[in-house]
C-alpha positions as a printed Julia matrix, in Angstrom:
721×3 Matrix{Float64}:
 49.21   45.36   11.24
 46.56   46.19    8.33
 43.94   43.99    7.55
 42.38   44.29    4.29
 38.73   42.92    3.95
 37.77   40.17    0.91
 37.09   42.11   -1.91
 36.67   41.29   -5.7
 34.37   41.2    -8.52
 30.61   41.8    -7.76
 29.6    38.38   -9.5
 32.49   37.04   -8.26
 34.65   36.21  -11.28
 38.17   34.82  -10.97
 40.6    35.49  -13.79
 43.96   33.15  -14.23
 46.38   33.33  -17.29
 44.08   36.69  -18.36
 41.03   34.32  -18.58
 37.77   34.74  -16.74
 36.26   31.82  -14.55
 33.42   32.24  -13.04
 32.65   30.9    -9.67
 29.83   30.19   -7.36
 29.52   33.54   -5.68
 31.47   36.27   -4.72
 32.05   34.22   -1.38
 33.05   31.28   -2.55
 36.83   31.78   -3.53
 39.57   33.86   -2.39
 43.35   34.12   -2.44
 44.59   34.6     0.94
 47.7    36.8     0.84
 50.08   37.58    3.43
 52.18   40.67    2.37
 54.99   42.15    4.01
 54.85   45.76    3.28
 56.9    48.8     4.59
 55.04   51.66    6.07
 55.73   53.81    2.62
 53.24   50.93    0.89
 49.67   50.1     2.53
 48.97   47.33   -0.11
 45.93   48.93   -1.32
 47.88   49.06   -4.99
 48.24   45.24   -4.96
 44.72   45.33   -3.92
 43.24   47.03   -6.65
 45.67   45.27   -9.17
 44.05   42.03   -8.25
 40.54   43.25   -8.31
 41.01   44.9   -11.76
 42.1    41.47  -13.06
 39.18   39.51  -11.63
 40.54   38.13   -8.49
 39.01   38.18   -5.22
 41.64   38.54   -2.27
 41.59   38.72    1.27
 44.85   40.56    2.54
 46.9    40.45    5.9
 49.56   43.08    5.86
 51.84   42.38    8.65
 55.39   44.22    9.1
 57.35   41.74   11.64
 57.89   37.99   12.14
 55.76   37.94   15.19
 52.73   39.2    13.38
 53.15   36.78   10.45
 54.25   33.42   13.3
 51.09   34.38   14.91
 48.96   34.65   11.27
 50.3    31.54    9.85
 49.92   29.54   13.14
 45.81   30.63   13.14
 44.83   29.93    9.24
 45.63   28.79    6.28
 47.12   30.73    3.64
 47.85   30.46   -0.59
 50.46   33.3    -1.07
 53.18   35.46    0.59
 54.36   38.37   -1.06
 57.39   40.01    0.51
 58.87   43.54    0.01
 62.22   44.03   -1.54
 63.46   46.02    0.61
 62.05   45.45    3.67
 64.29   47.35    6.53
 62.46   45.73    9.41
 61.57   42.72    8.2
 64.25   41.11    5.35
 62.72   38.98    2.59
 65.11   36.01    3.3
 63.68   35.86    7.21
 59.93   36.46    6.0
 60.96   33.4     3.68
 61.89   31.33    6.38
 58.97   31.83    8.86
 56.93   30.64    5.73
 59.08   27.13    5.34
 58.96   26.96    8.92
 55.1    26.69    8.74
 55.26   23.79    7.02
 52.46   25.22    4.98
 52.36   24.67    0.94
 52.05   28.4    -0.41
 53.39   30.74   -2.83
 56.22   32.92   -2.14
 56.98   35.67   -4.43
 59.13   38.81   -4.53
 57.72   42.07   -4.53
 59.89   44.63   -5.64
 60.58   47.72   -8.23
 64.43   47.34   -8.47
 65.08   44.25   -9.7
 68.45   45.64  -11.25
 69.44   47.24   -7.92
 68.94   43.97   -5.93
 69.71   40.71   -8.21
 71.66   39.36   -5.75
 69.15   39.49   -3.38
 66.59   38.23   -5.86
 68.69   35.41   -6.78
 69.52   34.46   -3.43
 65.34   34.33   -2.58
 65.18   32.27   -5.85
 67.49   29.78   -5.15
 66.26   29.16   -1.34
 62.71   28.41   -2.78
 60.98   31.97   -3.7
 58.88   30.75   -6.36
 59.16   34.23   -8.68
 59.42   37.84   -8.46
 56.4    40.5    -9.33
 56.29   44.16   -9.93
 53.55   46.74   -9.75
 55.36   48.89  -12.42
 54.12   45.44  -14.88
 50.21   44.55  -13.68
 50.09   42.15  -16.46
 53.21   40.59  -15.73
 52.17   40.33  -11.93
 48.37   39.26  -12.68
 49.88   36.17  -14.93
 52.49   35.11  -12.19
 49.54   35.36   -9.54
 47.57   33.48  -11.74
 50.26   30.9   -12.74
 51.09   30.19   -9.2
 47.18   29.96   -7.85
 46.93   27.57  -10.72
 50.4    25.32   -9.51
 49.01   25.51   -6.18
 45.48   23.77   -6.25
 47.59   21.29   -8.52
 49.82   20.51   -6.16
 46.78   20.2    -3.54
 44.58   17.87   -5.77
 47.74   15.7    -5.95
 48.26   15.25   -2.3
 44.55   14.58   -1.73
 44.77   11.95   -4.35
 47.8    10.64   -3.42
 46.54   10.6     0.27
 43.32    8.65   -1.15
 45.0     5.84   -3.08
 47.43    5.14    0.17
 44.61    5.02    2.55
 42.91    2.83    0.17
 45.84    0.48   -0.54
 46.63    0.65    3.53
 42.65   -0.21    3.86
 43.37   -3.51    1.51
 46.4    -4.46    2.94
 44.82   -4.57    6.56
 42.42   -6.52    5.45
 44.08   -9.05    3.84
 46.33   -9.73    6.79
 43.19   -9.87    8.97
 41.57  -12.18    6.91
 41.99  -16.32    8.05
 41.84  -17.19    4.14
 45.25  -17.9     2.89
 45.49  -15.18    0.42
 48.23  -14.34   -2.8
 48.96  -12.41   -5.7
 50.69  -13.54   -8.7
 51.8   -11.15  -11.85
 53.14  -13.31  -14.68
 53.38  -16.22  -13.0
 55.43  -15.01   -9.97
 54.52  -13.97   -6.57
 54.5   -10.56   -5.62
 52.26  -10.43   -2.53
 50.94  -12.71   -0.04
 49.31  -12.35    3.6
 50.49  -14.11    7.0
 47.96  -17.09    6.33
 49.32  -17.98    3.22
 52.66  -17.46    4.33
 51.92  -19.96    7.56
 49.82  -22.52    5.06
 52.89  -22.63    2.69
 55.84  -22.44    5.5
 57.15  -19.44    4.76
 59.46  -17.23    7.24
 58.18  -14.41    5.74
 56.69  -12.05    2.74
 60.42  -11.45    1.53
 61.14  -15.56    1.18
 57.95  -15.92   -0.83
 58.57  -12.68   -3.5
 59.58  -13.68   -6.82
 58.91  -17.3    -6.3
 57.18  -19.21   -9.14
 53.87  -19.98   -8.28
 54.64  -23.75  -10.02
 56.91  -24.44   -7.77
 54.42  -24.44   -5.05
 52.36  -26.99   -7.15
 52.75  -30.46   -7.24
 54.41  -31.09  -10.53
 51.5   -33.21  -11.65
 48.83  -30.27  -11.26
 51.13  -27.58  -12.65
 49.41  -28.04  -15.91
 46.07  -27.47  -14.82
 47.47  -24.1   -12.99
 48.7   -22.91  -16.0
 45.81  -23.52  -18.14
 43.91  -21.59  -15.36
 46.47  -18.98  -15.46
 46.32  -18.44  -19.56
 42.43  -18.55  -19.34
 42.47  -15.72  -17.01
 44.91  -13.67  -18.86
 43.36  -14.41  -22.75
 40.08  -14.93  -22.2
 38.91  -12.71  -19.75
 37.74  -13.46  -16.16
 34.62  -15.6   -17.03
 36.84  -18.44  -18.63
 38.98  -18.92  -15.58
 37.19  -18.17  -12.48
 36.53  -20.68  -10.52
 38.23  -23.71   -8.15
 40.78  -26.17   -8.63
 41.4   -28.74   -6.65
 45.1   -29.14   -6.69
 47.99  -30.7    -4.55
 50.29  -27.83   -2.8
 53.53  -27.91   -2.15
 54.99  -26.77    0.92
 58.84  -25.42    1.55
 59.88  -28.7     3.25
 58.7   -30.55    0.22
 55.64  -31.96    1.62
 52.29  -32.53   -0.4
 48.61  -31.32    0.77
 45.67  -31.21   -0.72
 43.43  -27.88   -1.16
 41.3   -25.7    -2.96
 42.39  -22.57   -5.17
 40.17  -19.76   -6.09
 41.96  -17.54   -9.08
 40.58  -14.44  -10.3
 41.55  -11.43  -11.65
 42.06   -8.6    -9.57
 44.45   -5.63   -9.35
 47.18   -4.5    -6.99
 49.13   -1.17   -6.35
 47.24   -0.76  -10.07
 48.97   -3.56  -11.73
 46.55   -6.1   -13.42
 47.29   -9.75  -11.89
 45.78  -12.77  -10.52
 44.68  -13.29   -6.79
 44.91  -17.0    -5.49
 42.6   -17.64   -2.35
 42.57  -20.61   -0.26
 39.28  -20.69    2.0
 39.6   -20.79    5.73
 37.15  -23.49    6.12
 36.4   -22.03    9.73
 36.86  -19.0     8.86
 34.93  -15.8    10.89
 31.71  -15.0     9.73
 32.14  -11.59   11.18
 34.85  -10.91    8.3
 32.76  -12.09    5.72
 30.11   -9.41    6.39
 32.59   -7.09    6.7
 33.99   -7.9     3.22
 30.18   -8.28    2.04
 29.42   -4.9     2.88
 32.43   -3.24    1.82
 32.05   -4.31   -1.61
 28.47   -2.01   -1.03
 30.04    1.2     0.11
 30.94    4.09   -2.28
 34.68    5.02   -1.26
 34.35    8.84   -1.5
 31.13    9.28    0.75
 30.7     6.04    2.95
 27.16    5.93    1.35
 25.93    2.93   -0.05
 27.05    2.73   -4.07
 24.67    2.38   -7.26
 24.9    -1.53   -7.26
 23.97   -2.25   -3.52
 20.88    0.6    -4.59
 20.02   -0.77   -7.44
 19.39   -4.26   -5.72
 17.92   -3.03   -3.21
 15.48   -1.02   -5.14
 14.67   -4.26   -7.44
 13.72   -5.58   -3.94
 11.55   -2.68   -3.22
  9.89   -2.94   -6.43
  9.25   -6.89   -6.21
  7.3    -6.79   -2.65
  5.55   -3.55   -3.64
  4.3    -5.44   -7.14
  3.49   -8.56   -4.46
  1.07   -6.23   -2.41
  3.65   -6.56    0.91
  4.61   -2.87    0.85
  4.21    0.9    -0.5
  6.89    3.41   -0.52
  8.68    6.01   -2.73
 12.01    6.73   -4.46
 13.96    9.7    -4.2
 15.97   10.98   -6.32
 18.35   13.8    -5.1
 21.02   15.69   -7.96
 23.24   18.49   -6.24
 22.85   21.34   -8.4
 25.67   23.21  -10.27
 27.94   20.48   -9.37
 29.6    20.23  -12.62
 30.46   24.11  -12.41
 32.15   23.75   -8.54
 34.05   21.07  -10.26
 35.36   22.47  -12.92
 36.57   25.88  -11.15
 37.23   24.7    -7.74
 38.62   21.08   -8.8
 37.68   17.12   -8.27
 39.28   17.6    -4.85
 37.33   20.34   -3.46
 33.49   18.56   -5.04
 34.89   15.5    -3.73
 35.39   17.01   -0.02
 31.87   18.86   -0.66
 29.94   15.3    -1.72
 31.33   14.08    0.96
 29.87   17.06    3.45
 26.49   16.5     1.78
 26.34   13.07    2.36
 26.93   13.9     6.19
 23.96   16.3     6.21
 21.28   13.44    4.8
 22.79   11.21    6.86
 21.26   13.0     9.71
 17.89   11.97    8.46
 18.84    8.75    8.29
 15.9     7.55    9.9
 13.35    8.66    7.78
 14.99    7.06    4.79
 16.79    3.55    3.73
 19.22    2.71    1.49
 20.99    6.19    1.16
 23.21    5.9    -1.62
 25.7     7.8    -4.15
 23.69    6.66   -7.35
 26.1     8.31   -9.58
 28.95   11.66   -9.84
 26.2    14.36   -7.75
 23.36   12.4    -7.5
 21.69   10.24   -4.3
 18.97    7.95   -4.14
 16.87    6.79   -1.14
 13.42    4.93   -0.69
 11.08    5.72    1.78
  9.09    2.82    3.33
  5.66    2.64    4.1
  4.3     6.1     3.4
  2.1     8.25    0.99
  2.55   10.98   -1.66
  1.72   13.82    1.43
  4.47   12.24    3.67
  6.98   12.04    1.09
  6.92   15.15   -0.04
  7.57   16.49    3.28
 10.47   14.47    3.7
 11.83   15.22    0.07
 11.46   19.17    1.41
 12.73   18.36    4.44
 15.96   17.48    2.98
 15.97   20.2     0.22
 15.86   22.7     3.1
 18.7    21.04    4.98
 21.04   21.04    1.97
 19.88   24.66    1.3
 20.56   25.54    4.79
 23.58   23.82    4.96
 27.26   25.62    4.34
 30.2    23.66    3.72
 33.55   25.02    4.89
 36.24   23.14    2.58
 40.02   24.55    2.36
 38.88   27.9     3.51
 36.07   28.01    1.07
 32.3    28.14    2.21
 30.24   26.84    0.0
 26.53   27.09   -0.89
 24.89   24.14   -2.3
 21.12   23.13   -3.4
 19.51   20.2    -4.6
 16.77   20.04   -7.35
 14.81   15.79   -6.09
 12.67   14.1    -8.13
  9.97   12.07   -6.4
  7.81    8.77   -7.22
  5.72    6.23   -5.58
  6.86    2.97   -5.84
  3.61    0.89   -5.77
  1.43   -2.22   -6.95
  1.4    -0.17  -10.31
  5.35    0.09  -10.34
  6.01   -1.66  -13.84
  9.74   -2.58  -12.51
 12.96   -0.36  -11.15
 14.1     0.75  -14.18
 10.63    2.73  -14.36
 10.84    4.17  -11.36
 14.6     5.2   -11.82
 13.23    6.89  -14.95
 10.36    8.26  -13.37
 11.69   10.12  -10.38
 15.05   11.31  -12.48
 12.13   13.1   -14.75
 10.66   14.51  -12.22
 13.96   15.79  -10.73
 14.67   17.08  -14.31
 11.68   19.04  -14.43
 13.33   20.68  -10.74
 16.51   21.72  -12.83
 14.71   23.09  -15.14
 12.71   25.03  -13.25
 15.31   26.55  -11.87
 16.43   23.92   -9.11
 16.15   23.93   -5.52
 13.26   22.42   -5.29
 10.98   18.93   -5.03
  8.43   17.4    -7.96
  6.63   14.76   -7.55
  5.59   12.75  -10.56
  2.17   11.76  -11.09
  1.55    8.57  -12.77
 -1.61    9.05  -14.03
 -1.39   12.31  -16.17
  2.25   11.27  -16.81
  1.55    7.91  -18.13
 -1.54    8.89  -20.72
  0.59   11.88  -22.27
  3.73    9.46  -22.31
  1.42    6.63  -24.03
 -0.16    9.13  -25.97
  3.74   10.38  -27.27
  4.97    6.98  -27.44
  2.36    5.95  -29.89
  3.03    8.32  -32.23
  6.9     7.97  -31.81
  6.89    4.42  -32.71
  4.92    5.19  -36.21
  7.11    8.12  -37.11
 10.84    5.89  -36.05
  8.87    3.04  -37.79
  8.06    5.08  -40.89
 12.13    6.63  -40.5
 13.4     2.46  -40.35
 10.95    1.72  -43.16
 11.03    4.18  -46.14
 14.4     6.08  -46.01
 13.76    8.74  -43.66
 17.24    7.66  -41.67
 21.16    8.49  -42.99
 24.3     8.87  -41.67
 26.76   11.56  -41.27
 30.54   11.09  -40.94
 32.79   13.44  -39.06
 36.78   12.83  -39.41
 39.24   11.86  -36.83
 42.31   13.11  -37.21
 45.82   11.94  -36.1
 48.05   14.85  -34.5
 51.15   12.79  -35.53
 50.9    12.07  -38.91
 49.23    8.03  -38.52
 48.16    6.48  -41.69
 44.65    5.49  -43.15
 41.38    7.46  -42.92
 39.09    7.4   -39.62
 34.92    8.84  -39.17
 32.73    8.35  -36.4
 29.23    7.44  -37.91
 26.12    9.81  -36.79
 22.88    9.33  -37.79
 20.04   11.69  -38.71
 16.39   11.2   -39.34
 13.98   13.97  -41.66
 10.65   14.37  -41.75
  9.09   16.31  -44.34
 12.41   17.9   -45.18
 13.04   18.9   -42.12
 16.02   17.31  -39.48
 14.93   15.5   -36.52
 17.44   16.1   -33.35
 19.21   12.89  -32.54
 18.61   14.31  -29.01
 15.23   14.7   -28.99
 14.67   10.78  -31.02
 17.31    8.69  -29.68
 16.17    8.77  -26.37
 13.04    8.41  -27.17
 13.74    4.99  -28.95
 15.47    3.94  -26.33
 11.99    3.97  -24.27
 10.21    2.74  -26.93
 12.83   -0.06  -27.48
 13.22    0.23  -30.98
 16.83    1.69  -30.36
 18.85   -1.95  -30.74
 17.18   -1.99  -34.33
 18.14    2.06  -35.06
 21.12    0.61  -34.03
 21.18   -2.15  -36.15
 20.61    0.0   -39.2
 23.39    2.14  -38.11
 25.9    -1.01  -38.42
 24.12   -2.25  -41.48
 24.86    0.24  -43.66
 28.32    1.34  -41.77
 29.38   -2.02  -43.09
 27.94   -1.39  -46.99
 30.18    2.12  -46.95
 33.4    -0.2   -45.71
 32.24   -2.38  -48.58
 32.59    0.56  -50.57
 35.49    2.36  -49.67
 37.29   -1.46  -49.45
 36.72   -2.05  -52.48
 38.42    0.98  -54.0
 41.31   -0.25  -51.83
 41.02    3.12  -48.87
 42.21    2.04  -45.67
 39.56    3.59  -43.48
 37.73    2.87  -40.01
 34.34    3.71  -39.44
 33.51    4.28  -35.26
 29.95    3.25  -34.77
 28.28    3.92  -31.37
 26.39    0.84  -29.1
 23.78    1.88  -26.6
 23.14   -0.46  -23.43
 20.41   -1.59  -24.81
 22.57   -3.15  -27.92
 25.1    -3.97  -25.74
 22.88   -6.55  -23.81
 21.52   -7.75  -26.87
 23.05  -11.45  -27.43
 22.52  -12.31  -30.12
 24.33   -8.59  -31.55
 27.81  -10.93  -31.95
 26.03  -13.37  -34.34
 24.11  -10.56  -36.71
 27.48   -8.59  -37.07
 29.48  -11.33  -38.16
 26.68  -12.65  -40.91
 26.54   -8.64  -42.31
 30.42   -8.5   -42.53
 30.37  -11.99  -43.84
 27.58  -11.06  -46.78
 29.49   -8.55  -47.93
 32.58   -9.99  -47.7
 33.92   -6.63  -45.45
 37.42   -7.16  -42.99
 36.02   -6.28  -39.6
 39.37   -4.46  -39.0
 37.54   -1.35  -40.44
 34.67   -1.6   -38.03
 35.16    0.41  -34.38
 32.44   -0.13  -31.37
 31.86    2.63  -28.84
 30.82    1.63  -25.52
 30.34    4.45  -23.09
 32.66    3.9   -20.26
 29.48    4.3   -17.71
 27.75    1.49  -19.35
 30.65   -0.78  -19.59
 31.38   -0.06  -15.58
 27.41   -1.25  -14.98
 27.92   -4.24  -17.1
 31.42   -5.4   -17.02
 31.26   -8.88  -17.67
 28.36   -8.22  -20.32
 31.04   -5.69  -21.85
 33.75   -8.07  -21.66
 32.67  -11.13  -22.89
 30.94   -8.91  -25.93
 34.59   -7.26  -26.33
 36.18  -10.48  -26.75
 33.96  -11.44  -29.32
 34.21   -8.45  -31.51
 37.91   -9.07  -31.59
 37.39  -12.45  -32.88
 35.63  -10.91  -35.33
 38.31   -8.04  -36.1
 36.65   -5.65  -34.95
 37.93   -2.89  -32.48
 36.36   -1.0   -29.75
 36.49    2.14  -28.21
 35.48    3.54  -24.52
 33.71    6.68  -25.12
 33.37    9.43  -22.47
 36.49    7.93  -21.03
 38.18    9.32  -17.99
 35.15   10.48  -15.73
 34.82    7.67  -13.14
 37.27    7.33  -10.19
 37.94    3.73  -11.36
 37.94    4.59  -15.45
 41.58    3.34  -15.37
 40.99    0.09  -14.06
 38.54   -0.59  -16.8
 40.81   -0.03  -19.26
 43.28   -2.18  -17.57
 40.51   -4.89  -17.68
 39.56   -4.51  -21.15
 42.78   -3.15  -23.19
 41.09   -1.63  -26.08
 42.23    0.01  -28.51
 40.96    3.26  -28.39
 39.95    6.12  -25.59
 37.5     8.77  -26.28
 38.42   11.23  -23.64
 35.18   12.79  -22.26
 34.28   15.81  -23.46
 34.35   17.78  -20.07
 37.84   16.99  -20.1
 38.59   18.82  -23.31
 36.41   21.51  -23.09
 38.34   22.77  -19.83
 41.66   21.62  -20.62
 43.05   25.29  -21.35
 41.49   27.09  -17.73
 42.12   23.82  -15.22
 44.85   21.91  -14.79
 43.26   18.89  -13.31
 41.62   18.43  -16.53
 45.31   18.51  -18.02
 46.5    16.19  -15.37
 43.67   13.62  -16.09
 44.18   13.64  -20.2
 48.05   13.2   -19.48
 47.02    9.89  -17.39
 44.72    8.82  -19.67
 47.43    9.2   -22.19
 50.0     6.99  -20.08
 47.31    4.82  -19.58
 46.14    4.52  -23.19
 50.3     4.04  -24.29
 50.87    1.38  -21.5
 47.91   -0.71  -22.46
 48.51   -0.51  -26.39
 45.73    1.69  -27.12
 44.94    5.47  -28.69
 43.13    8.49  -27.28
 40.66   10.57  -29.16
 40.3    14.07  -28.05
 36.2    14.81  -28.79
 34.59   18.4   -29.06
 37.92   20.07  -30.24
 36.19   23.09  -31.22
 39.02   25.66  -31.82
 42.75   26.02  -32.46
 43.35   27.3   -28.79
 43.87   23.89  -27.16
 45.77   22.1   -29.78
 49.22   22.84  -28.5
 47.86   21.47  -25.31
 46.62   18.27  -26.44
 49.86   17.91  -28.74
 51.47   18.57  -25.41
 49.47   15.51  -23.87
 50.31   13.17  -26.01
 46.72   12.32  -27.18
 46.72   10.78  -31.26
 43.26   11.98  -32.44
 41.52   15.04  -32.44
 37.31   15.28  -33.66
 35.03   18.1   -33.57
 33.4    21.1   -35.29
 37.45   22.19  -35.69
 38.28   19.51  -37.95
 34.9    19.32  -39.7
 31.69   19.25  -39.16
 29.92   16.0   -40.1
 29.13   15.1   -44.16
 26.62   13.0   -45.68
 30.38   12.32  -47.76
 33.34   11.27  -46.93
 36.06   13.13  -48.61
 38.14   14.85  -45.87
 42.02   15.14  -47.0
 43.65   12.99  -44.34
 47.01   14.14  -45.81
 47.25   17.48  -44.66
 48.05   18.09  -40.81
 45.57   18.91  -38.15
 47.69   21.76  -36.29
C-alpha cells in the first residue's frame, strides 16, 4: 500500500466547478481519497491533477479489499476512485466494500477506455458509481471532483439539519408528555396533537381517538362561541389580541360537563403555525417549571445561555452597579473570520465549531457569569466584582485558550481566534445598551487591528472625544434636516417573471459643501445621537410626496422605505404615517416598510402589532436581511408579509456554495406558501441570474440592474435576464 501525504496549494486554495475558494489554511481542508490503483499507476498523476486545479488531497492507494476494509474501518473518507481495470482488485468488489461501510462518499470510475469497457461502466453506474473520470480529460475530471465534493457536503449539511430538527421535535415531544398540564394543539379548528394529561382530563383511549376531532365538540355548546372568538383573534389579529384565559365548561367523551381554565396561544408544531390549548396542573411540579423556565434561556446550538436571558441579566448588572451594590465588567467576545469558515466550509461545520468554542470558555466558567451566544459568532459574559487589571487578565486568559485551542470537526482541524472588547460596568454605567455599545467598540477596534487580541475601553478619553463628535454631528444632521442638505436616491427592483407595475427601494444621501456624506459613516451616527427616527421620518415624508406624484400621473409604483429599531419602537410612527398619506391624499398600497429580520426577532410583538397596523393602513412590509437566523422561517410564519429580502450573504455566494442555494430555495417555498415575494439584494453581475431564476426568487436589485438615481425612469418593460 502507498500512502500519499496532504498536499495542495501553498495558501491553501480549494477550486470547485474551475472556481477558486479560499480557505482557512493549507490545513484546514482536504479531500480524502481512497484509490485503487494497479502497480503500472502510483497515483502521483491524479495527485498532481488535483493540486494543479487547487485542491488539497490526502491519498491512500491500496490494491486489495483487505487494505481498503481495514482503511475504511479506521477513518473517514469523501471519495473512492477505482481503476478500470483492476486485475486484482475488480471495480464492482471495490464498490461493494465501500456500500458495505455504510459510509456516505463518492465513488467514481477511473479509467482510459471507456469504449473498451461500457459494459462494465454501465454496470458500476447502475449499482451506485456516481460517474466516471479520465486523466486523458483533467478538466473533465477536476469538474466531476469538484461537482461531487460539492453534492457531498450537501448531502452532509442535510443530515446534520435533519438530525437537529428531530432531536429538537423529540426534545418537545418529551416534554410535553412529561409535563402534568393537560396540553393540545389545534390547526384550523381541529386537533392534531395532544399529550397523556389531556388525553386522561378529556377521557380519551388514546392520541389516535382524539386526532381530527373538533375542538367545539369538546366545549360545552354554550361556551363554543367564546372559543371561537378566541380562536379568530389569534389567527387575525395576532397573538396579543387572543392570549390569555377563558374560563369555559369542557366536555368530556362520556358527555359529562367540568369546569376549567384554557390558556390559547400561538405556537408552532412540526413547523406548521397553530394554536396550543393548556390546561394548568394546579399541583403541578415546580421542578418542571424551572426546567421549562430555563429552557426558554438556552441557545439550542451551543447550550449557552441566549441574547434575551443576557440581555436581562446584564440590565440587572447595570441596575445594582448604578445602585452602588456592585462593580464588574462586560465582555464581549466575536470569533474571528467566522463568516469566511462559513461560507467555504458550510453552516454545519461553524455550527459544530461554535459549538467546540463554547466548550473551551466553558472551562472558565468560574471566573465568569452569564456566558452566553449574544448573536451568529459572538459571546458575552460579565465579570463580578473586579477591576480593569483583573479583567483584562481574564479577557487574555480566554483569548489565549481559544488561540490555543484546535477543533477537530469532520476530519478538519481548525484554527480559530477571537478579537474581545472590554468595559467596566460601574456607578458611571449610563444603562446596558451603553455598555453593549461600549465593549462591541472596543472589540471593533481588536478586528481592526488585526484581531486576536483584547481592548479595553476607557471611558474617560472615550467619552470627551465621543461628546466632542457628537456635538458637532447633531449641528451638521440638524443643518442636513433643516436647509436641504438631505435627498433620496431610488434603485429599481426588478421582477424575473415579467410582474406588473414599477418597484424602488428609497436611499438617502446627505452633502455638505458639494460633497456626499456616506450613509455609513452618518446613519449610525444618528442613531447615537437619536435623531435617526426623525431622518427617518423625512425619509417617509417625502417617499409619500413622490407616490403623490407618480399617482397622480396614474404609474402603478411601490416605493420600499427602510425602518430602523429605533423607528420601529416609536409609537406613535402608526399615527404620523397615516396623517402624511391622508394630507396628500396617497393609497398606502404604494408604500413598503423594511424591518430587518434581526430587529423584528428582538422585538416581535413590537414588530407585530406595528405590522398589523401598517396593513390597516395599506401599507406592506418587507423583512430585510431575511434568511440568516436559525428561526428566520418561523418569523415569517408569524408575520406573513409580503415580501423577503434575502440577505445579501446569501446571494453573494450563491454560485460557489450550495447551502447558500439550498437556503434561497427554502426561503422561496417559504415566501410562496405564506403568500409573499423574495427580493434577491446585491445582484451585482449576470453570473448568478440563471441561478436565482432557477430558485424561484421574483425580484432582483443591485448595481446589475442599476445603480441608484436621484430619478426614477428605469424601463420596467424590458426583461432583467
Amino acid at each position: 500500500m502507498w500512502r500519499r501525504d496532504r498536499t495542495g496549494p501553498e495558501r491553501g486554495e480549494h477550486r470547485a466547478f474551475g472556481k477558486k475558494i479560499e480557505i482557512m489554511s493549507s490545513r484546514d481542508h482536504y479531500l480524502r481519497l481512497i484509490l485503487v490503483e494497479d502497480e503500472a499507476n502510483d497515483g502521483k498523476e491524479i495527485v498532481n491533477l488535483l493540486r494543479s486545479g487547487g485542491c488539497p488531497v490526502l491519498v491512500e492507494r491500496v490494491e486489495n479489499a483487505t487494505d481498503m476494509k481495514r482503511l475504511l474501518e479506521e477513518d473517514e473518507w469523501d471519495m473512492v476512485m477505482a481503476r478500470l481495470p483492476h486485475e486484482q482488485f475488480r471495480p464492482m468488489d471495490v464498490l461493494a466494500e465501500t456500500v458495505r461501510s455504510g459510509q456516505d462518499l463518492s465513488f467514481l470510475v477511473l479509467t482510459d477506455q471507456s469504449d473498451e469497457y461500457g459494459n462494465e461502466v454501465m454496470e458500476l453506474l447502475r449499482a451506485g458509481a456516481r460517474g466516471i473520470v479520465s486523466t486523458y480529460s483533467p478538466e473533465h475530471f477536476r469538474l466531476v471532483v469538484g461537482r461531487e465534493l460539492q453534492d457531498l457536503e450537501a448531502r452532509r449539511a442535510q443530515r446534520y439539519f435533519t438530525q437537529r430538527y428531530f432531536d429538537s421535535e423529540r426534545r418537545v415531544r418529551e416534554l410535553l408528555e412529561s409535563s402534568r398540564d393537560a396540553i393540545a394543539y389545534v390547526k384550523d379548528g381541529v386537533y392534531t396533537y395532544a399529550n397523556q394529561a389531556y388525553l386522561k382530563r378529556f377521557g380519551f383511549a388514546g392520541l389516535w381517538e382524539l386526532q381530527g376531532e373538533l375542538l367545539l365538540e369538546t366545549i360545552a355548546e354554550e361556551d363554543r362561541n367564546k372559543v371561537k372568538s378566541s380562536l379568530r383573534n389569534l389567527t387575525e389579529e395576532g397573538p396579543e389580541s387572543g392570549e390569555g384565559e377563558l374560563r369555559v365548561q369542557a366536555r368530556n367523551t362520556d358527555g359529562r360537563h367540568f369546569d376549567t381554565t384554557m390558556e390559547l396561544r400561538p405556537a408552532t408544531l412540526g413547523g406548521e403555525p397553530c394554536v396550543q390549548i393548556t390546561i394548568r396542573e394546579q399541583s403541578h411540579s415546580k421542578e418542571l417549571e424551572e426546567r421549562v423556565r430555563r429552557l426558554k434561556n438556552i441557545d439550542p446550538i451551543t447550550g449557552l445561555f441566549n441574547r434575551q436571558y443576557f440581555l436581562r441579566r446584564l440590565n440587572a448588572e447595570v441596575k445594582r452597579a448604578r445602585e452602588g451594590k456592585t462593580k464588574g465588567a462586560l465582555l464581549y467576545i466575536e470569533i474571528d473570520n467566522f463568516k469566511k469558515v462559513q461560507e467555504q466550509l458550510g453552516v454545519a461545520v461553524s455550527d459544530q465549531l461554535l459549538v467546540d468554542i463554547a466548550r473551551v470558555l466553558r472551562r472558565k466558567g468560574n471566573l465568569v457569569q452569564g456566558l452566553s451566544r449574544f448573536y451568529t459568532n459572538i459571546f458575552t459574559a460579565v465579570v463580578r466584582n473586579c477591576n480593569a487589571s483583573t479583567v483584562g487578565k481574564i479577557a487574555e486568559l480566554l483569548r489565549a485558550m481559544i488561540e490555543r485551542h484546535v477543533s477537530e470537526i469532520r476530519g478538519r482541524s481548525i484554527h480559530s481566534t477571537c478579537s474581545i472588547g472590554v468595559t467596566l460596568i460601574n456607578e458611571s454605567t449610563p444603562s446596558a445598551q451603553e455598555a453593549l455599545a461600549r465593549a462591541s467598540k472596543a472589540c471593533a477596534e481588536s478586528r481592526e487591528a488585526g484581531g486576536n487580541r483584547v481592548t479595553q475601553f476607557v471611558p474617560v478619553v472615550e467619552d470627551m472625544a465621543e461628546r466632542k463628535m457628537q456635538t458637532e454631528w447633531v449641528r451638521r444632521i440638524r443643518k442636513a434636516l433643516d436647509e436641504g442638505g438631505l435627498r433620496l436616491l431610488f434603485q429599481p427592483i426588478v421582477s424575473l417573471h415579467g410582474e406588473p407595475g414599477e418597484k424602488y427601494e428609497v436611499l438617502l444621501r446627505m452633502s455638505e459643501d458639494g460633497q456626499d456624506v456616506s450613509p455609513a459613516e452618518f446613519i449610525p451616527v444618528a442613531h447615537e445621537i437619536g435623531l435617526l427616527p426623525e431622518v427617518e421620518r423625512w425619509v417617509i415624508a417625502h417617499a409619500i410626496r413622490a407616490l403623490a406624484e407618480r399617482q397622480g400621473k396614474g404609474l402603478n409604483t411601490k416605493l420600499f422605505v427602510k425602518l430602523s429599531e429605533d423607528s420601529v419602537g416609536d409609537e406613535s410612527l402608526l399615527l404620523w404615517i397615516g396623517q402624511q398619506l391622508r394630507r396628500l391624499g396617497v393609497d398606502g398600497d404604494g408604500l413598503v416598510f423594511e424591518i430587518r429580520e434581526e430587529c423584528a426577532l428582538d422585538h416581535l410583538g413590537v414588530v407585530t402589532k406595528l405590522v398589523n397596523g401598517l396593513r390597516k393602513l395599506g401599507c406592506g412590509v418587507a423583512l430585510d436581511r431575511f434568511g440568516v437566523a436559525p428561526n428566520a422561517i418561523m418569523l415569517q410564519k408569524r408575520l406573513r408579509v409580503p415580501y423577503l429580502k434575502i440577505d445579501g450573504s446569501l446571494i453573494t455566494t450563491l454560485d460557489e456554495n450550495p447551502e447558500s442555494r439550498e437556503r434561497v430555495q427554502r426561503i422561496n417555498q417559504i415566501a410562496r406558501e405564506t403568500g409573499g415575494a423574495t427580493i434577491a439584494q446585491f445582484v451585482e453581475s449576470a453570473n448568478s441570474l440563471s441561478l436565482l431564476w432557477q430558485a424561484g426568487v421574483n425580484y432582483i436589485q443591485g448595481y446589475f440592474v442599476q445603480e441608484p438615481s436621484a430619478s426614477m425612469q428605469y424601463d420596467f418593460t424590458g426583461e432583467a435576464s
